[in-house]
C-alpha positions, 0 to 999 in steps of 0.5 A: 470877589462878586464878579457875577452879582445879578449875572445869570449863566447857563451852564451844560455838563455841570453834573461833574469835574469840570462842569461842577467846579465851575458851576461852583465857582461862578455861583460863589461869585455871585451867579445865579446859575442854571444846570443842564446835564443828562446824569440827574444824580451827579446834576442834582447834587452840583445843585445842592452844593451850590445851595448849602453853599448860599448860592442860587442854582436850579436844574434841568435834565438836558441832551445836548446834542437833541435840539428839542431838550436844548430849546426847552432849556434854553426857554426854561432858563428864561422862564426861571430868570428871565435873561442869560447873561453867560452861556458855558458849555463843558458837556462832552465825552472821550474815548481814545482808539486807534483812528481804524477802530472808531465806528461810525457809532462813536463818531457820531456819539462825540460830534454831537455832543461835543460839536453839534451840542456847542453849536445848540447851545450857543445858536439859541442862546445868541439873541439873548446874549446879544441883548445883555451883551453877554459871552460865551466860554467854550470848552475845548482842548489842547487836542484842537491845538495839536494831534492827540494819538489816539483822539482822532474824533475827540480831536475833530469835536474839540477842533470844531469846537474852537473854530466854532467859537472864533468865528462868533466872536468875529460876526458878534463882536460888534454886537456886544458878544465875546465868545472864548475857549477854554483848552485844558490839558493834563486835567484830572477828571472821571472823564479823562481816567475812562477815556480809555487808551488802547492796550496796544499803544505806542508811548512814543506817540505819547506827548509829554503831559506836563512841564510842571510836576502834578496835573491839574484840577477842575478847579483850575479850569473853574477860575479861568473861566470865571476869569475870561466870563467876567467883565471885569477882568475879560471884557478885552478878550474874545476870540481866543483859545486859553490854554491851561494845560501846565505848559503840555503843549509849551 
């Protein structure tokens, strides 16, 4: 499949799991693709993967949640390719604690990441998304769909992140834009092993991981999204959250 030939997709947390799969996957189909992380190793290696795979990818280091490091990426991409076609964001952080032992640190830490980097991302992108009559794919989670013990900040972000995303795709529909989220769950990735559940928890909070009998992998996520951003086969969807959690939330 080509379904991003001559399509140009901007992509943040792409130095890794989720992020990395599906820089891979969109640039296999065609994509011309342009990476933002702050890990400039793992970030220059998606890169290199893409280009010893025939692909087309590029660089730049990028903080999210700094509205100067978002701007000059989104006007770098620009400057490389001249259009933004799909905007995905999976750039985000975890850590799981009692909701007493969140610091205002750490709030802070994964709503600017997780929410106020969204936000960035697609604020600046919009205008030009609306003049390709692009979308965008949020990454969110199954957290925004149900409690997660322990996941009181990440929770919120993950939240937002999914309200956020509704509502582009209502006041932007009209104009050509869909914007969807992509939830998983029972994914494995570095980020989930050091999200870091406390000692002292109680298992029966514990939700069932997964109905099926392994988890997920990144790769799982990387063809829904490929999915839901190609006009082929998502140009009917927005608005939606898209849960791939192996029937976790079922």
């Amino acid at each position: 499949m080509n379904r991003f030939n001559d399509k140009v997709i901007l992509l943040t947390g792409a130095s890794a799991g989720i992020g990395a799969a599906t820089a891979k996957r969109l640039a296999a189909e065609g994509g011309q693709l342009f990476c933002l992380d702050v890990v400039e190793e793992g970030l220059n290696q998606t890169v290199a993967d893409i280009k010893n795979g025939g692909g087309k990818a590029e660089a730049l280091i990028c903080d999210v949640s700094n509205v100067d490091s978002v701007k000059a990426a989104v006007t770098a991409c620009l400057e490389s390719y001249g259009r933004i076609d799909v905007l995905v964001n999976v750039a985000g952080v975890i850590k799981l604690d009692h909701a007493v032992n969140i610091t205002d640190e750490l709030w802070h830490r994964m709503i600017s990441i997780n929410l106020t980097g969204t936000f960035y991302m697609c604020r600046e992108c919009l205008p030009q998304l609306e003049a390709s009559k692009g979308n965008i794919v949020n990454i969110s989670s199954t957290s925004a769909i149900r409690g997660l013990p322990y996941g009181i900040a990440y929770g919120a972000s993950k939240g937002g992140v999914s309200a956020l995303t509704k509502s582009i795709a209502v006041e932007y529909g009209k104009k050509g834009v869909r914007a969807n989220t992509v939830c998983p769950g029972s994914i494995l990735t570095n980020m989930q092993k050091d999200s870091g559940l406390p000692d002292d928890i109680d298992w029966n909070l514990i939700p069932r991981i997964s109905a099926l009998d392994e988890f997920g992998v990144p790769e799982d996520i990387a063809g829904v999204v490929a999915m839901v951003a190609s006009e082929q086969d998502g140009k009917h969807i927005t608005g939606t959250e898209l849960i791939v959690d192996g029937g976790t939330v079922a």
